[in-house]
Residue frames as qw, qx, qy, qz and C-alpha x, y, z in Angstrom:
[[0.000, 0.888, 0.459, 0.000, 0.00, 0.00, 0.00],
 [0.531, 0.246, -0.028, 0.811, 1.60, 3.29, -0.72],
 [0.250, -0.619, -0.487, 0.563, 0.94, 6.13, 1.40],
 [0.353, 0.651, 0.447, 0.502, -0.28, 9.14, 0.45],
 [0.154, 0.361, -0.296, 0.871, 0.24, 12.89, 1.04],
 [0.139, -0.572, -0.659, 0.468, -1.59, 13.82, 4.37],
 [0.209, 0.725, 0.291, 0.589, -3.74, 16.83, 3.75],
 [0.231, 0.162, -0.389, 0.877, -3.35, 20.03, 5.88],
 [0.570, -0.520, -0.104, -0.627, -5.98, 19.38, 8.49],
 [0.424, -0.536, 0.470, -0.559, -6.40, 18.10, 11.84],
 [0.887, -0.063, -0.250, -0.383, -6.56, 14.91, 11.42],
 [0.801, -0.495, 0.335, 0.017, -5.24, 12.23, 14.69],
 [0.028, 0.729, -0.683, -0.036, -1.45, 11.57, 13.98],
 [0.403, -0.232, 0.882, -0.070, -2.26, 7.95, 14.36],
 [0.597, 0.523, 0.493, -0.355, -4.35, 7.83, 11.35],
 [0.194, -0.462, 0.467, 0.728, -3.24, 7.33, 7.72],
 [0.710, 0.519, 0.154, -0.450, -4.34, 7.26, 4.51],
 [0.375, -0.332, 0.788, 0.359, -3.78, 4.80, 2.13],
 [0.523, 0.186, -0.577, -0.599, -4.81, 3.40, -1.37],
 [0.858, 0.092, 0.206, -0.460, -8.15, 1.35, -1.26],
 [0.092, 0.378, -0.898, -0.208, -6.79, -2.73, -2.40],
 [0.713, -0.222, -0.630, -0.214, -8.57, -6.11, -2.62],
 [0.467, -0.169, -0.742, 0.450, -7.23, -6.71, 1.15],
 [0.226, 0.104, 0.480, -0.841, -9.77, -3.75, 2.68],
 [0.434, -0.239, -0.601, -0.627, -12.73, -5.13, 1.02],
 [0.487, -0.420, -0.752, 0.143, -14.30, -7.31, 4.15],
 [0.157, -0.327, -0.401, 0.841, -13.02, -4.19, 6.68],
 [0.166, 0.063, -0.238, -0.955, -15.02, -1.66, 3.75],
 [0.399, -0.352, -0.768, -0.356, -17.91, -4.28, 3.68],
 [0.406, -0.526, -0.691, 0.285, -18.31, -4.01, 7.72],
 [0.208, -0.082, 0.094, 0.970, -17.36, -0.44, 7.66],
 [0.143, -0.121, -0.027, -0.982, -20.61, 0.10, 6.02],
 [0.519, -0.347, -0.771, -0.129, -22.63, -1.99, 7.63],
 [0.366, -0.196, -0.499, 0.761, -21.73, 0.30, 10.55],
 [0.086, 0.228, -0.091, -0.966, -23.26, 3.27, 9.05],
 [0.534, 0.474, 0.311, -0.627, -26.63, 1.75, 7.76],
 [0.508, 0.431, -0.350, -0.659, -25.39, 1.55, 4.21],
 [0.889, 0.064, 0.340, -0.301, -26.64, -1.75, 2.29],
 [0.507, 0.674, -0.511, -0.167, -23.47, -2.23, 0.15],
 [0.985, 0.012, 0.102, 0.140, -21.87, -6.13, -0.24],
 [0.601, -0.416, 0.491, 0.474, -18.54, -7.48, -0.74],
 [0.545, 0.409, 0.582, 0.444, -19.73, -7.57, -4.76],
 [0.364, 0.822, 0.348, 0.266, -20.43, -4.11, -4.95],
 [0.647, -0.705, 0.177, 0.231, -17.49, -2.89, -3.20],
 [0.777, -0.031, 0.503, 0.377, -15.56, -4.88, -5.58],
 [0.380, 0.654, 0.438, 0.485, -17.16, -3.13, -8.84],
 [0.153, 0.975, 0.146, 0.068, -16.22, -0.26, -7.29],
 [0.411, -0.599, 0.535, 0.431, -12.37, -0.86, -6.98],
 [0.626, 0.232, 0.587, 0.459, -12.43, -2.15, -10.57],
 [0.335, 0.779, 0.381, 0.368, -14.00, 1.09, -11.98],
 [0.052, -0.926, 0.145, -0.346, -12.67, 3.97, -9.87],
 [0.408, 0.392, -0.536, 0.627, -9.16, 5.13, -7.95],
 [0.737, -0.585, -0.298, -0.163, -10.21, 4.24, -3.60],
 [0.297, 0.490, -0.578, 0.581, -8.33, 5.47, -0.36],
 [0.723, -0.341, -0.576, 0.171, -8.45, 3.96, 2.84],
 [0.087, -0.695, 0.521, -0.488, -7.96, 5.76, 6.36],
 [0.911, -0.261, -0.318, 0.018, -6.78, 3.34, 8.93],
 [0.533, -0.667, 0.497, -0.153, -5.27, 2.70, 12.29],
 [0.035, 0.394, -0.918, -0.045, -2.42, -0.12, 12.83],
 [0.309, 0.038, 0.898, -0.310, -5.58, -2.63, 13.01],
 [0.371, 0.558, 0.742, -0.010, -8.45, -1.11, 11.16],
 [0.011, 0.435, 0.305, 0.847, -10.00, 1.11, 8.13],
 [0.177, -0.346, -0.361, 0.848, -11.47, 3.78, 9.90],
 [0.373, 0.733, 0.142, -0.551, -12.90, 5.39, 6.43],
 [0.545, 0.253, 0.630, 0.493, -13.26, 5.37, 2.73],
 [0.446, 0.705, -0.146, -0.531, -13.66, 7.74, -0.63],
 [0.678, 0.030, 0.624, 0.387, -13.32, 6.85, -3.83],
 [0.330, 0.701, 0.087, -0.626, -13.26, 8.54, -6.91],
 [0.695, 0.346, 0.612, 0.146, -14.67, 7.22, -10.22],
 [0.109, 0.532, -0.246, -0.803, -13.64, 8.78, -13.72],
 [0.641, 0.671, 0.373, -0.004, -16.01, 9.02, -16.88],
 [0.462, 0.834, 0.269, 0.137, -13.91, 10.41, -19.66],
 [0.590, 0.267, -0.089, 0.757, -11.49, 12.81, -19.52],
 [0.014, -0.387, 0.119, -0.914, -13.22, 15.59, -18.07],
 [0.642, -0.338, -0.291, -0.624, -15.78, 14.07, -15.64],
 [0.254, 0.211, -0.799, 0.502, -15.61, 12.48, -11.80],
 [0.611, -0.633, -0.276, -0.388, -17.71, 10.99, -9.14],
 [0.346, -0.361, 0.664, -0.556, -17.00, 11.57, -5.24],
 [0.650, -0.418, -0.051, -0.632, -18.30, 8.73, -3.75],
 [0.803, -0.225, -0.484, 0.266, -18.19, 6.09, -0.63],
 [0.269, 0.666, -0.340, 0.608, -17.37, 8.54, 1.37],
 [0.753, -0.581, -0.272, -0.144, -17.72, 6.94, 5.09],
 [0.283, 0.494, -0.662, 0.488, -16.15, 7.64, 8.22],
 [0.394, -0.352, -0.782, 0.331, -16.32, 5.71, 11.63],
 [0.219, -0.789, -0.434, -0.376, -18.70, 7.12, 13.94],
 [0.650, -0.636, -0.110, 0.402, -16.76, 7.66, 16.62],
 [0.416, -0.162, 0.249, 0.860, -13.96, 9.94, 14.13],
 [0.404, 0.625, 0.309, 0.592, -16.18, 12.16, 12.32],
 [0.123, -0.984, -0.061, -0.114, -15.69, 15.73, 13.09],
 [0.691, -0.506, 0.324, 0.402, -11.45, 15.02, 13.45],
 [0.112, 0.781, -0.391, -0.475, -10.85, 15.92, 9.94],
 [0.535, -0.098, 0.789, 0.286, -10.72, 12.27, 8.72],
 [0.473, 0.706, 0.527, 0.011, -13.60, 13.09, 6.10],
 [0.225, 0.948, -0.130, -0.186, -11.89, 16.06, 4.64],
 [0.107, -0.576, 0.770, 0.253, -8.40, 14.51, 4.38],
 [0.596, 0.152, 0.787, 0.047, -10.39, 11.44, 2.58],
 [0.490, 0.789, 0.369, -0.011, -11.92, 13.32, -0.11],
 [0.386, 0.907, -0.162, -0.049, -9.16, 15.17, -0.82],
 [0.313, -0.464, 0.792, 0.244, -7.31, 12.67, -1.55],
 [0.566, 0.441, 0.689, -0.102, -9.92, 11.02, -3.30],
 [0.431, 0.865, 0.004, -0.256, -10.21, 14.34, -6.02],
 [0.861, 0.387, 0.239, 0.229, -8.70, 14.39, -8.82],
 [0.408, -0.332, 0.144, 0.838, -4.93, 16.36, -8.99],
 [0.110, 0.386, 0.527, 0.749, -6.43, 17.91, -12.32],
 [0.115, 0.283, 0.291, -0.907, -7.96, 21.40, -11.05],
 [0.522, 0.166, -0.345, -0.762, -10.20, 21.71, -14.55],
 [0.253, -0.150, -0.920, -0.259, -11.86, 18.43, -14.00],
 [0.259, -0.299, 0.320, -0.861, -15.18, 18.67, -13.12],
 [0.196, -0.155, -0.956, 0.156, -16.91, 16.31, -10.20],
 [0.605, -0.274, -0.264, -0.699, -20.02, 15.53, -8.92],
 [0.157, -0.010, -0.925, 0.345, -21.36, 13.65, -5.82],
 [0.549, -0.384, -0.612, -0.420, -24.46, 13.04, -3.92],
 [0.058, 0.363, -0.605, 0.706, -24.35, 14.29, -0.18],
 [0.439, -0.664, -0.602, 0.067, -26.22, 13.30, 2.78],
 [0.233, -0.927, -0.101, -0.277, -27.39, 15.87, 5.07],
 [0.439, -0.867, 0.116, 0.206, -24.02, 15.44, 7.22],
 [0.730, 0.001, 0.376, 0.571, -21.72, 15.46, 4.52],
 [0.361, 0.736, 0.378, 0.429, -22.66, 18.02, 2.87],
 [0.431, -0.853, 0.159, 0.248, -20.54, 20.83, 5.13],
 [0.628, -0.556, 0.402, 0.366, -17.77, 19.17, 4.77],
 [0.622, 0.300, 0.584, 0.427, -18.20, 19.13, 0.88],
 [0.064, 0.992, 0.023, 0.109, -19.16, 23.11, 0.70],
 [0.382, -0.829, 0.270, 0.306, -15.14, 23.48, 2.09],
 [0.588, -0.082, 0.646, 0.481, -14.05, 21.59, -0.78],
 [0.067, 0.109, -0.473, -0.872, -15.67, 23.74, -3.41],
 [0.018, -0.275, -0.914, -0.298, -18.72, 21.77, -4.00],
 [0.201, 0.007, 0.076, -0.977, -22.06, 23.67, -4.63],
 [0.412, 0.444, 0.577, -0.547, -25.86, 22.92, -4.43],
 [0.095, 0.248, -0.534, -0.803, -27.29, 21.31, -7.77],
 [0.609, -0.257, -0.206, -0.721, -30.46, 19.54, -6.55],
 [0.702, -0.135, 0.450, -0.535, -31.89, 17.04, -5.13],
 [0.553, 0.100, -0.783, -0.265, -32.07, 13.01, -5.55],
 [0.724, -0.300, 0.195, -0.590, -34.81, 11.04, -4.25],
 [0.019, -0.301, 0.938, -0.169, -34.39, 7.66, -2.67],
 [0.668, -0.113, -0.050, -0.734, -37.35, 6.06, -3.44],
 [0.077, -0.021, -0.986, 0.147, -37.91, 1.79, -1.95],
 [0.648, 0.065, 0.360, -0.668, -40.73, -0.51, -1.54],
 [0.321, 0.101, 0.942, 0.001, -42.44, -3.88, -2.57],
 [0.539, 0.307, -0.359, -0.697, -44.23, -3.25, -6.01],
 [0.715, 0.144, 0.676, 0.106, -46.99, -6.58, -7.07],
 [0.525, 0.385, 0.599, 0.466, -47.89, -7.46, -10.37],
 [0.101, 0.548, -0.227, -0.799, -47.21, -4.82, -12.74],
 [0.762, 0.524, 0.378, -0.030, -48.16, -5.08, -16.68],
 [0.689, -0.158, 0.413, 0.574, -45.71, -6.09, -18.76],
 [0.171, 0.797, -0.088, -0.573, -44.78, -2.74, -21.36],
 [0.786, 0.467, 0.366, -0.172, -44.80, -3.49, -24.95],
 [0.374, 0.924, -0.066, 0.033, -42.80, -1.09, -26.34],
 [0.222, -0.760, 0.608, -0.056, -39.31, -2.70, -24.55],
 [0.939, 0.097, -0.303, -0.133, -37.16, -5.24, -24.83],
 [0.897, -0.346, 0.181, 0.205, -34.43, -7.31, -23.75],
 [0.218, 0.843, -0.461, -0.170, -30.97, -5.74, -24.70],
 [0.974, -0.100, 0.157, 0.129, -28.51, -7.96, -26.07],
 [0.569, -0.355, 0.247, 0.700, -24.50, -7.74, -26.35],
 [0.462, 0.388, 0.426, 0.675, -25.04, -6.24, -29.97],
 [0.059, -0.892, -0.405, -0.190, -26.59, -3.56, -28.20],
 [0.614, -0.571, -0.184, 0.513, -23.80, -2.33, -25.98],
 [0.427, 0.058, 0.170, 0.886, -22.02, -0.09, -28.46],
 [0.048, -0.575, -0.449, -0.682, -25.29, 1.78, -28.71],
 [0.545, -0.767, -0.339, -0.031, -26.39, 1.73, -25.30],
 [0.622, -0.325, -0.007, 0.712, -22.92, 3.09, -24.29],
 [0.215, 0.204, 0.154, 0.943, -23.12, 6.16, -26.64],
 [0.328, -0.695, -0.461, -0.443, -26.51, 7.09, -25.36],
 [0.627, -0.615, -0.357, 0.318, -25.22, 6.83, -21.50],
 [0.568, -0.147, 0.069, 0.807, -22.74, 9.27, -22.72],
 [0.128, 0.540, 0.303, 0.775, -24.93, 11.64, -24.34],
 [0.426, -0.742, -0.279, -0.436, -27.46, 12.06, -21.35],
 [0.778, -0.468, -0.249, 0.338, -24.56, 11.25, -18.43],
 [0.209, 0.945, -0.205, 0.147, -22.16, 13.78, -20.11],
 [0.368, -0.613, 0.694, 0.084, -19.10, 11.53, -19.37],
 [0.565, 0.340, -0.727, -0.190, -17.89, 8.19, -20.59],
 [0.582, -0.387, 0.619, -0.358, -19.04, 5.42, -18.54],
 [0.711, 0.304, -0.498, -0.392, -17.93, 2.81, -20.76],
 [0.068, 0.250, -0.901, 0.349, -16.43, 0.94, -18.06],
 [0.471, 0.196, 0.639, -0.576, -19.76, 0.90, -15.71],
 [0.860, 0.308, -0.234, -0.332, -22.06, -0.02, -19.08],
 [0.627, 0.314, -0.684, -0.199, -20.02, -2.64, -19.82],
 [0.008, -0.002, 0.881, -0.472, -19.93, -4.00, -16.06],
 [0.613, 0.177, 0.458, -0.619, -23.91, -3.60, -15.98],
 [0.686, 0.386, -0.476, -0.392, -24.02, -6.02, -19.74],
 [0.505, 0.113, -0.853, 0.064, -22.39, -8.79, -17.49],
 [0.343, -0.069, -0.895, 0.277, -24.28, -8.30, -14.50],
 [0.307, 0.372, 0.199, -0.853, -27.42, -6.40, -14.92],
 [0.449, 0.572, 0.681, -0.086, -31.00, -6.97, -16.57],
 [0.095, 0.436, -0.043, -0.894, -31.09, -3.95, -19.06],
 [0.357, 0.673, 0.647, -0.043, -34.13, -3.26, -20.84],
 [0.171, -0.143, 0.278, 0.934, -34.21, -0.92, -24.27],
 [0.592, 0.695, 0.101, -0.396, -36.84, 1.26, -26.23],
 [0.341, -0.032, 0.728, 0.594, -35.95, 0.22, -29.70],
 [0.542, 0.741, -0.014, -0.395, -37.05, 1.96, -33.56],
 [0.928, 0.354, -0.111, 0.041, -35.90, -0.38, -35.74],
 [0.740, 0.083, -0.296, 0.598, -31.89, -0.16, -35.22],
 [0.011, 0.611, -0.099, 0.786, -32.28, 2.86, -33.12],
 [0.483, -0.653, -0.568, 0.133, -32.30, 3.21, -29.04],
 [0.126, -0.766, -0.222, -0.590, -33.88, 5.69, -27.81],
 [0.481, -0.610, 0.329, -0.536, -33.87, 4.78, -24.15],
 [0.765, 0.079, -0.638, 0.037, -32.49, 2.07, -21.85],
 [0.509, -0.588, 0.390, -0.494, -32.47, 0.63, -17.72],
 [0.593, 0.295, -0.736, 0.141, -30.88, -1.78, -16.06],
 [0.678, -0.532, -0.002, -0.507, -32.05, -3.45, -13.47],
 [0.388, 0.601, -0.656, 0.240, -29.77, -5.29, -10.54],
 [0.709, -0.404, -0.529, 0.234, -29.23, -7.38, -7.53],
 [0.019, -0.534, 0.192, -0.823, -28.65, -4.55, -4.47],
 [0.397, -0.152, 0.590, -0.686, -28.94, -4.93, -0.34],
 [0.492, 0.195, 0.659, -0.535, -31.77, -6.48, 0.44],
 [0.579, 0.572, 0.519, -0.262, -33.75, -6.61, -2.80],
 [0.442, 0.666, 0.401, 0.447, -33.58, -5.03, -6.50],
 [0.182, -0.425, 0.124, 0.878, -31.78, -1.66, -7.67],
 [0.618, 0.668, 0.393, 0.129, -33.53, -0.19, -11.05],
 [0.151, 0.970, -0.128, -0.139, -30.77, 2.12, -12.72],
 [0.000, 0.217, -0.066, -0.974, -29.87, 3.83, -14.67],
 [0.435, 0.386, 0.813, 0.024, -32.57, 5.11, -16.66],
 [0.004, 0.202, -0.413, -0.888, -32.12, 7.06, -19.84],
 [0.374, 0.712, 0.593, -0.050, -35.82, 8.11, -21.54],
 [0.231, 0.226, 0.380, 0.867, -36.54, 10.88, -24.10],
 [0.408, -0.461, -0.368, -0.697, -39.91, 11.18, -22.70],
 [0.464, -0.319, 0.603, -0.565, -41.71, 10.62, -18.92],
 [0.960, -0.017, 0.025, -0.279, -43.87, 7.74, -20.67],
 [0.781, 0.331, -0.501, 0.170, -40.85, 5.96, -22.00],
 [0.282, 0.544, -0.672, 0.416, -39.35, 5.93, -18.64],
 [0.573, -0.042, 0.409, -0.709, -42.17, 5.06, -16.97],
 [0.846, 0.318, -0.327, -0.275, -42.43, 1.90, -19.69],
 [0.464, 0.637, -0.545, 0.287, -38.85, 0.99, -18.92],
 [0.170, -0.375, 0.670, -0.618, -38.99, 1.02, -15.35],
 [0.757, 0.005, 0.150, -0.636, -42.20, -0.80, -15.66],
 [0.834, 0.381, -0.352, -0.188, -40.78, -3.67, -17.58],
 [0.310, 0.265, -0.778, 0.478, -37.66, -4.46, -15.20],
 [0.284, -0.127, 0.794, -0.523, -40.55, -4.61, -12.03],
 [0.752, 0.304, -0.356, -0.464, -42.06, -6.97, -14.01],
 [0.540, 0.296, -0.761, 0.202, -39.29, -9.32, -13.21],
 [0.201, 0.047, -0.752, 0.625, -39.51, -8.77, -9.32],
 [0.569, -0.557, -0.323, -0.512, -43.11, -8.77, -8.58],
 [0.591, -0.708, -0.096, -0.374, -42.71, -8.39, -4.27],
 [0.765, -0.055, -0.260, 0.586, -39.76, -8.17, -3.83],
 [0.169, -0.894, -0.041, 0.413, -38.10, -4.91, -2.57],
 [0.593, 0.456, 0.144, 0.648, -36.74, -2.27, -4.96],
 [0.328, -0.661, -0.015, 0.675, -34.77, 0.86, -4.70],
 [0.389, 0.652, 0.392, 0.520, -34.94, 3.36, -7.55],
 [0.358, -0.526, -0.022, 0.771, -32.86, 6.67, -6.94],
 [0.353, 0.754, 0.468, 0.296, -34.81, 9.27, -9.45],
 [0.024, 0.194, 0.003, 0.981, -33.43, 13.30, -10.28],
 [0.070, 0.428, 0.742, -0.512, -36.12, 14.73, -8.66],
 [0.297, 0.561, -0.180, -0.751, -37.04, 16.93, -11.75],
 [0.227, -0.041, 0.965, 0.121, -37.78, 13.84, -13.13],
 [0.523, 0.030, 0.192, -0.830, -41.34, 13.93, -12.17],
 [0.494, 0.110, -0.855, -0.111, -41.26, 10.35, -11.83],
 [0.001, 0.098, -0.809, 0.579, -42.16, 10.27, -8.01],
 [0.607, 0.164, 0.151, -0.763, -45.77, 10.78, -7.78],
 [0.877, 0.137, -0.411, -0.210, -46.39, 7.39, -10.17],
 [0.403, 0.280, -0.813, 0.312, -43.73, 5.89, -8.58],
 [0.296, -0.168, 0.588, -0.734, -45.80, 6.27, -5.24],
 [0.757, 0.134, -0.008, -0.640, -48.58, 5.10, -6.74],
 [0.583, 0.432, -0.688, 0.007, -46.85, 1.97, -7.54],
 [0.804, -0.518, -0.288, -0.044, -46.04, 1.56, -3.97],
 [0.653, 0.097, -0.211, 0.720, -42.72, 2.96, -3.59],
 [0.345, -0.913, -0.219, 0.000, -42.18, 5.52, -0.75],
 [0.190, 0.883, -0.098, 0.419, -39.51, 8.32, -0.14],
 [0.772, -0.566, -0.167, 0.235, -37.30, 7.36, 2.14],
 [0.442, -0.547, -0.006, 0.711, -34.51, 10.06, 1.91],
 [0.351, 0.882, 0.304, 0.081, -33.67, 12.87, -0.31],
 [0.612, -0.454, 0.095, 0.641, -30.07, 13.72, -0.20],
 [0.147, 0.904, -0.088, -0.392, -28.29, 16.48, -2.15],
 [0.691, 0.533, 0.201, 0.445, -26.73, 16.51, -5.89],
 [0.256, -0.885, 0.185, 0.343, -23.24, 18.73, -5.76],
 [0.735, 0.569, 0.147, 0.337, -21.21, 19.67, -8.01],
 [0.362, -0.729, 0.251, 0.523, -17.45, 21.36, -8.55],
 [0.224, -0.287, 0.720, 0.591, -16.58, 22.32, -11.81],
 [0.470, 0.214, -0.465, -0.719, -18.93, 22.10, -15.38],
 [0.243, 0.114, 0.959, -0.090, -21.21, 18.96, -14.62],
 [0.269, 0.090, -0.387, -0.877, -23.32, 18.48, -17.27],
 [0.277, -0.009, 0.708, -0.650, -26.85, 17.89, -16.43],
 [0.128, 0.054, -0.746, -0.652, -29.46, 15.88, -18.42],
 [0.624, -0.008, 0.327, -0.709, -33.00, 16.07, -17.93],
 [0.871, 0.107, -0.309, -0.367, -33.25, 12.56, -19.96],
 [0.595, 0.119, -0.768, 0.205, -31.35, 10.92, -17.77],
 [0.475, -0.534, 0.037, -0.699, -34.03, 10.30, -14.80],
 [0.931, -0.353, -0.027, -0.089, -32.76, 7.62, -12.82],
 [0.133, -0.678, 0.721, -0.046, -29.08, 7.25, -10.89],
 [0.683, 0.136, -0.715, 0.065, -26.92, 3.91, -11.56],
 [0.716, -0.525, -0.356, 0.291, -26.68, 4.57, -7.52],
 [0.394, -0.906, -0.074, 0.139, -25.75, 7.24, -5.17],
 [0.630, -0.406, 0.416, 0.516, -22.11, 5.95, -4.92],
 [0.423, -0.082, 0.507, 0.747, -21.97, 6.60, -9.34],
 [0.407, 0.487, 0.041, -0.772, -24.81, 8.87, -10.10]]
């Protein structure tokens, strides 16, 4: 593990930061189990394959994580940011994340805050750009949406240039990780998609996202068609809140259960067709 610079804050002398490896998975698995969140050892994983991950830790244990994921060349997510409960307010969260950012000043990033993160992200630069709902709940029988299908590998090259148009980065990495281990459902016009969701194993139950539409019905088709598959099971669906998905979505049976904040540092381009996060942790 190679150590990185300490930043210039307060943070306990007995506390270091290091690059995120395969050997802190389990510690990063209990870590957030500590804190509520519902992440596995598998999704943990997919995020050390796709993005650059730093570790604080004592001579025994991780203590705290960040990671930070690049799309592209000009595009970055913040996210995992967790510290023990017992260390926040010591400076451990501020020396994570900046270490986590990218050296490159002109890149611009983007994260998802909860209500006590979000301070500590206003000292790093990071401004107020809305709002993502957390929406969860046990949906029955749905009817099954005509207008979608089943994507298949030949699709990927398309579905990848769409994620880019409405994500405003490259996430060819994450597409291609959701093709090997993700339902994903397309609108299709003859050789043309329009729109596409992907639907996943997550905690406890079902994730739906992303979801890329042109229109509210088509996303509202889409989404329909993946809880098709899971008829009472539990799902999580993380929507822009300008969506104006929520209201059906209630109706459905899904219920609001948080509502954290969308920040931004730097140009983050913002697509109103893209109405549904892959997940907090990668927008």
């Amino acid at each position: 593990m190679s150590l990185l610079t300490q930043c210039e804050c307060k943070m306990p002398a007995h506390i270091q930061i290091v690059d995120f490896t395969s050997d802190h998975l389990e510690a990063a698995v209990s870590l957030s189990v500590s804190v509520g969140w519902p992440h596995q050892r598998k999704d943990w994983a997919m995020l050390l394959d796709l993005s650059h991950g730093v570790v604080a830790c004592t001579e025994d244990r991780i203590v705290g994580t960040a990671f930070r994921t690049d799309f592209g060349a000009d595009q970055s997510c913040i996210n995992m940011v967790i510290v023990d409960q017992n260390l926040r307010g010591t400076g451990v969260g501020y020396a994570l994340t900046s270490a986590a950012l990218h050296p490159d000043d002109n890149r611009a990033h983007r994260l998802v805050a909860t209500r006590l993160g979000k301070p500590l992200y206003q000292k790093l630069g990071f401004t107020v750009a809305g709002h993502v709902l957390q929406m969860m709940g046990t949906v029955g029988s749905v009817p099954l949406a005509q207008s979608i299908s089943d994507a298949t590998h030949g699709d990927l090259r398309l579905v990848r240039a769409l994620d880019t148009q409405a994500f405003g980065g490259d996430r060819t990495g994450l597409i291609n990780w959701l093709f090997e281990h993700s339902q994903i459902a397309v609108t299709r016009t003859d050789e043309h998609i329009s729109g596409y969701a992907a639907l996943r194993r997550f905690g406890p139950g079902y994730v739906i996202g992303p979801v890329v539409a042109n229109t509210l019905e088509a996303a509202q088709n889409l989404i329909l068609y993946l809880l098709h598959r899971v008829p009472r099971h539990i799902v999580r669906i993380d929507i822009q809140e300008e969506s104006g998905l929520a209201p059906w979505l209630e109706n459905l049976g899904l219920m609001t259960v948080d509502r954290p904040t969308v920040m931004t540092r730097g140009l983050v381009h913002l697509n109103p067709t893209y109405c549904a996060l892959f997940s907090q942790a990668l927008s």
